[in-house]
C-alpha positions as CSV (number, residue, x, y, z in Angstrom):
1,X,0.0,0.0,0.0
2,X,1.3,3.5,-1.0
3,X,1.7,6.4,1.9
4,X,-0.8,8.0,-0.5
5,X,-3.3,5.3,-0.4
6,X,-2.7,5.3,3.1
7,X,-3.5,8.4,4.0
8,X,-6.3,9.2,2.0
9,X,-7.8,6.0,4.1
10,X,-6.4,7.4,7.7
11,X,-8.7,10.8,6.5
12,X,-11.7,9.0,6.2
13,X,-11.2,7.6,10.1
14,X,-10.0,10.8,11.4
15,X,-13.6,11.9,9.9
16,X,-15.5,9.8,11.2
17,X,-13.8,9.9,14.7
18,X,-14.1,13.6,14.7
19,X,-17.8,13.1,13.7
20,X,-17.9,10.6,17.0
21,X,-16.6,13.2,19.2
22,X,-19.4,15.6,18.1
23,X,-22.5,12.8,18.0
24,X,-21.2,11.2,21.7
25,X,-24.1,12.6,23.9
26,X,-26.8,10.7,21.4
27,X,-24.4,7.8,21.3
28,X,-24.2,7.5,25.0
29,X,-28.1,7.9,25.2
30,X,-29.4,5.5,22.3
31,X,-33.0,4.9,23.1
32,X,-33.8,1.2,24.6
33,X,-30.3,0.9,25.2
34,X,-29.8,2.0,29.0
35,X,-25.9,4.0,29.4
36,X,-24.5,1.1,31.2
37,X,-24.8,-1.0,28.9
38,X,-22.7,1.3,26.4
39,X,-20.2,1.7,28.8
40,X,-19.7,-1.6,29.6
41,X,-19.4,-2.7,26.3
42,X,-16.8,0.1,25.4
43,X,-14.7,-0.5,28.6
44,X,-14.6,-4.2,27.6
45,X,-13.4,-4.0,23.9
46,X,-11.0,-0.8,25.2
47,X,-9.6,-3.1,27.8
48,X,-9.5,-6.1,25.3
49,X,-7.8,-3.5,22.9
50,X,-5.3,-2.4,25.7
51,X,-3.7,-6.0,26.6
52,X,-3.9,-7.5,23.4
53,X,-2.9,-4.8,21.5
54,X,-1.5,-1.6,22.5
55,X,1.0,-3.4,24.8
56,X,2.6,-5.5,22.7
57,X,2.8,-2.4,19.9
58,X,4.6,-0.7,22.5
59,X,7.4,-3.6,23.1
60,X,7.8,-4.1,19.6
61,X,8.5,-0.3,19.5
62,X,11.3,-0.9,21.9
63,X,12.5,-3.6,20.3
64,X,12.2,-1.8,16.9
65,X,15.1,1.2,18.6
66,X,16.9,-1.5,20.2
67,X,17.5,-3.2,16.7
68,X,18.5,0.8,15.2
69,X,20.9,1.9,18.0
70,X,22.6,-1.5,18.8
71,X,25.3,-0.5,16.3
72,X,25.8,2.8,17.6
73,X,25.1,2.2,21.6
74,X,25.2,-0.8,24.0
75,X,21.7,-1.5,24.4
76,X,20.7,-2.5,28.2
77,X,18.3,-3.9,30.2
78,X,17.8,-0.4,31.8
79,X,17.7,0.6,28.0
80,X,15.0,-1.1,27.3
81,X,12.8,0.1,30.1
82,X,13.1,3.9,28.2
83,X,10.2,3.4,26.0
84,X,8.1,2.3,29.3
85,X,9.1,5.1,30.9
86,X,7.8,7.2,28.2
87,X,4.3,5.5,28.8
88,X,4.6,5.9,32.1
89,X,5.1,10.0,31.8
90,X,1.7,10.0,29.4
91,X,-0.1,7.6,32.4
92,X,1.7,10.1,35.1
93,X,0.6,13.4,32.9
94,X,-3.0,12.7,32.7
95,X,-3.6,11.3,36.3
96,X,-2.5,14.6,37.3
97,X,-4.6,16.6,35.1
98,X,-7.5,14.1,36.2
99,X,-6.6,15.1,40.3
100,X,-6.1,18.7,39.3
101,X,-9.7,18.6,37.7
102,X,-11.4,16.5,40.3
103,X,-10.1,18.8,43.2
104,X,-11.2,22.1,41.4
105,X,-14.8,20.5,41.0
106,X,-14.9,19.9,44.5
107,X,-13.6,23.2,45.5
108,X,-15.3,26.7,45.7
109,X,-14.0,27.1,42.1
110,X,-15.1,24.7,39.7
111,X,-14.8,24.8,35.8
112,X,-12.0,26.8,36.3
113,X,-11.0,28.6,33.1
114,X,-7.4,27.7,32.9
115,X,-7.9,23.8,34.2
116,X,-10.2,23.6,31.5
117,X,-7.9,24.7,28.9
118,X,-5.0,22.9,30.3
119,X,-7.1,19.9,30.7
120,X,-8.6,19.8,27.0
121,X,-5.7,20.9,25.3
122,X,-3.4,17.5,27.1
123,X,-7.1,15.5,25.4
124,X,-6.5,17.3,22.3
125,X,-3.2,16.3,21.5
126,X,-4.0,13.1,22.9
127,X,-6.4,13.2,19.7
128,X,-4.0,14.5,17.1
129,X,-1.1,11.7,18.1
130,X,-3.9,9.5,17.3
131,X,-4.4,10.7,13.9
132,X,-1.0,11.6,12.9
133,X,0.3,7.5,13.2
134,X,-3.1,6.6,11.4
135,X,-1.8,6.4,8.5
136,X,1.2,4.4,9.7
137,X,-1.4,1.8,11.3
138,X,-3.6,1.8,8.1
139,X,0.1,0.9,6.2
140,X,0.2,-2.0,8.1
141,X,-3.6,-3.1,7.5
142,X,-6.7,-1.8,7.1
143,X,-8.3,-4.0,9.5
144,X,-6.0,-3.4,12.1
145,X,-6.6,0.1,11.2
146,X,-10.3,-0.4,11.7
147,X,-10.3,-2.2,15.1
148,X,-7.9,0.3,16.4
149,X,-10.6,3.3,15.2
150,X,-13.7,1.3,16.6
151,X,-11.7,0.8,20.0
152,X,-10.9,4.8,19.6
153,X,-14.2,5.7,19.2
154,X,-16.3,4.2,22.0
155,X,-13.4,5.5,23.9
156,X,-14.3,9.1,22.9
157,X,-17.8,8.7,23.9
158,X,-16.8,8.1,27.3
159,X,-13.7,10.3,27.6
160,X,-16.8,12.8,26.6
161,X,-19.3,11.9,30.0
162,X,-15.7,12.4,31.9
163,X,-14.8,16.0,30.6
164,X,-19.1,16.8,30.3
165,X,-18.7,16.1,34.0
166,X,-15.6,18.1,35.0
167,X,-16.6,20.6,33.0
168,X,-20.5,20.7,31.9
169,X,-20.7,24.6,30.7
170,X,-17.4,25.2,28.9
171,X,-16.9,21.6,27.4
172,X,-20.7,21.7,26.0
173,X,-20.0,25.3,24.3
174,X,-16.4,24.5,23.2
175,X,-14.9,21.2,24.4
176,X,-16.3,18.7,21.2
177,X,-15.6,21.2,18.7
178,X,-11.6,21.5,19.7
179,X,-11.4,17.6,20.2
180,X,-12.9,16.7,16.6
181,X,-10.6,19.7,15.2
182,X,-7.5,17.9,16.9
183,X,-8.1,14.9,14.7
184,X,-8.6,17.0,11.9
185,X,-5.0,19.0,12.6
186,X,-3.0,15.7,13.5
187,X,-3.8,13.9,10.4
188,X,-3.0,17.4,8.3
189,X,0.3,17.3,10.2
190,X,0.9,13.5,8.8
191,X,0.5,14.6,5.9
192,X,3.0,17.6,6.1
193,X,5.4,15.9,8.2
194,X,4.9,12.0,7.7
195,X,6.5,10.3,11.2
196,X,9.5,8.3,9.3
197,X,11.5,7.8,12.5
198,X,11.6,4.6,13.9
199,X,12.3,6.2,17.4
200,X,9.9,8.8,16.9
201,X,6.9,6.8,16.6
202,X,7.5,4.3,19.2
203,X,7.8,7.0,21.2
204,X,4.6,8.7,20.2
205,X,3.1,5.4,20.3
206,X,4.5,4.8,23.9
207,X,3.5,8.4,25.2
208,X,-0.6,7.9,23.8
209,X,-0.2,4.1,25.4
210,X,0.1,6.0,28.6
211,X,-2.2,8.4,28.2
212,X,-4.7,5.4,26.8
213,X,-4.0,3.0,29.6
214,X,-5.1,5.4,32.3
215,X,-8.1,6.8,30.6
216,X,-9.5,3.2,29.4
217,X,-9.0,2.8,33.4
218,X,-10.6,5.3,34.6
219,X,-13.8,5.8,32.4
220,X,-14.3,2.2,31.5
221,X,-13.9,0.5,35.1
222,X,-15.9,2.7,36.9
223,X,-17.0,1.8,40.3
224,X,-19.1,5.2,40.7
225,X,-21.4,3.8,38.2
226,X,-24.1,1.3,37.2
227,X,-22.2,-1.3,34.8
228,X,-22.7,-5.1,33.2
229,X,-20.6,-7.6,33.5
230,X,-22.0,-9.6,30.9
231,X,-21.8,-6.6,28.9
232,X,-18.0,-5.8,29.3
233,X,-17.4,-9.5,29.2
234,X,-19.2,-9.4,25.6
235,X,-17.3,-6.4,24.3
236,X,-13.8,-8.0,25.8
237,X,-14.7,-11.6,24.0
238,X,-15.6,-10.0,20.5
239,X,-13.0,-7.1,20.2
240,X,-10.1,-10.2,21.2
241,X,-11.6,-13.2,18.9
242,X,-11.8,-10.2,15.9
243,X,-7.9,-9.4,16.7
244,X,-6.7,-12.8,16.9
245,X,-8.6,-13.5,13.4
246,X,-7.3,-10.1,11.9
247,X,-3.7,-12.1,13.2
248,X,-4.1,-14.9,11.9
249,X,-4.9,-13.8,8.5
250,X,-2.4,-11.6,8.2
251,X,0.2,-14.3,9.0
C-alpha cells in the first residue's frame, strides 16, 4: 500500500472519529439501550484493545530502537525500560490533570478557566497523536486500522461523559468542537510531516499508550457507576476473537 493510499484511508477515520466526538451525547443515550450498557461494552473491547494490542505495539516499538541503536550504543536492560518510561510520563501526565480537575470540582472554584484549557488541550493532542500514526497503522492493515478506530471511538464517547462532568458549561459550548478539530489537525500534520522515524513513533506510540492506559482505566472501570458484567465481558470476548482472526490472517 502507498503512503498515499494510506493516508487518503487514515482521513476518512480521522472523519469519522471527529464526527464521533461531536455525535457522543446521542451515542451514549441511544433509546432502549440504557448507558451502562454502552459503557460496559466500550470498557470491555478498550480493555481487550489495551492488553492484546496496545501493549505489545509498544514492546515491539522498543524492540524496533533497540535493533536501530545497537550499532551505535550498547543496548541494556535499563535501556530497554526507556520506551516504558515514556508510557509511564503519558499515564503520570493525565492522572494529574485528572486530580487537578477533580479537586477544582470539589472546591469553591469549579470549571476553572485555565484547568479547563489545560485539561482539554493534554485530550487534544492526545487526539491529534492518534491521527498523525493513522496512517502508519492503516500501512500496516486496514483491519487493524479499523479495530484500532472502533476501539478509539467508543473511547471518545466516554472520555466525553468524563470532561461533560468536570466541565459541563465550557466543554458543551467548546470542548467537542476542539477535540474533533485535533483529529482533523494531526492527520494534516501526517500529511505535512509524515513520522518516518523509527524512534519517533515508538515514542509517540509509547506516550498515547500512557495516556490510553489510564483513561481506558478510569472511564471504562468505573465503580461510581451502574455497569454489566456480561456486557463488558461481551465487548472483551468480541473485540479479542476479531484481533486474533485479523492475526491470523495476516500471517
Amino acid at each position: 500500500m502507498t503512503f498515499t493510499a494510506a493516508l487518503i484511508a487514515s482521513l476518512v477515520i480521522a472523519l469519522v472519529l471527529a464526527a464521533l466526538h461531536l455525535a457522543a451525547p446521542r451515542i451514549r443515550k441511544l433509546p432502549l439501550v440504557p448507558e451502562s450498557v454502552t459503557g460496559s461494552f466500550a470498557g470491555g473491547l478498550a480493555v481487550a484493545y489495551v492488553f492484546l494490542h496496545l501493549l505489545p505495539e509498544i514492546a515491539e516499538g522498543n524492540e524496533a530502537i533497540g535493533e536501530l541503536l545497537e550499532d551505535t550504543i550498547e543496548v541494556t536492560p535499563l535501556f530497554d525500560l526507556g520506551i516504558f518510561v515514556v508510557a509511564l510520563t503519558g499515564f503520570t501526565v493525565f492522572y494529574g490533570l485528572d486530580r487537578l480537575a477533580t479537586s477544582r470540582r470539589t472546591s469553591k472554584r469549579p470549571d476553572s478557566a485555565g484547568v479547563y484549557w489545560l485539561h482539554l488541550g493534554a485530550f487534544a493532542f492526545y487526539n491529534a497523536l492518534i491521527t498523525y500514526t493513522m496512517a502508519l497503522r492503516v500501512e500496516t492493515g486496514y483491519l487493524f486500522a479499523i479495530l484500532f478506530a472502533i476501539a478509539m471511538g467508543l473511547h471518545f464517547v466516554l472520555t466525553d461523559r468524563h470532561l461533560e462532568e468536570n466541565y459541563p458549561h465550557r466543554f458543551a459550548a467548546s470542548g467537542r468542537v476542539v477535540l474533533a478539530g485535533a483529529l482533523l489537525l494531526g492527520w494534516l500534520l501526517s500529511a505535512l510531516f509524515a513520522p518516518t522515524s523509527t524512534v519517533v513513533v515508538a515514542i509517540l506510540t509509547a506516550l498515547l499508550g500512557g495516556s490510553v492506559l489510564l483513561n481506558v482505566f478510569k472511564e471504562e472501570l468505573p465503580s461510581n457507576r451502574g455497569s454489566s458484567f456480561p456486557w463488558f465481558l461481551a465487548g472483551m470476548v468480541i473485540y479479542s476473537v476479531l484481533l486474533a482472526l485479523i492475526t491470523a490472517a495476516a500471517e
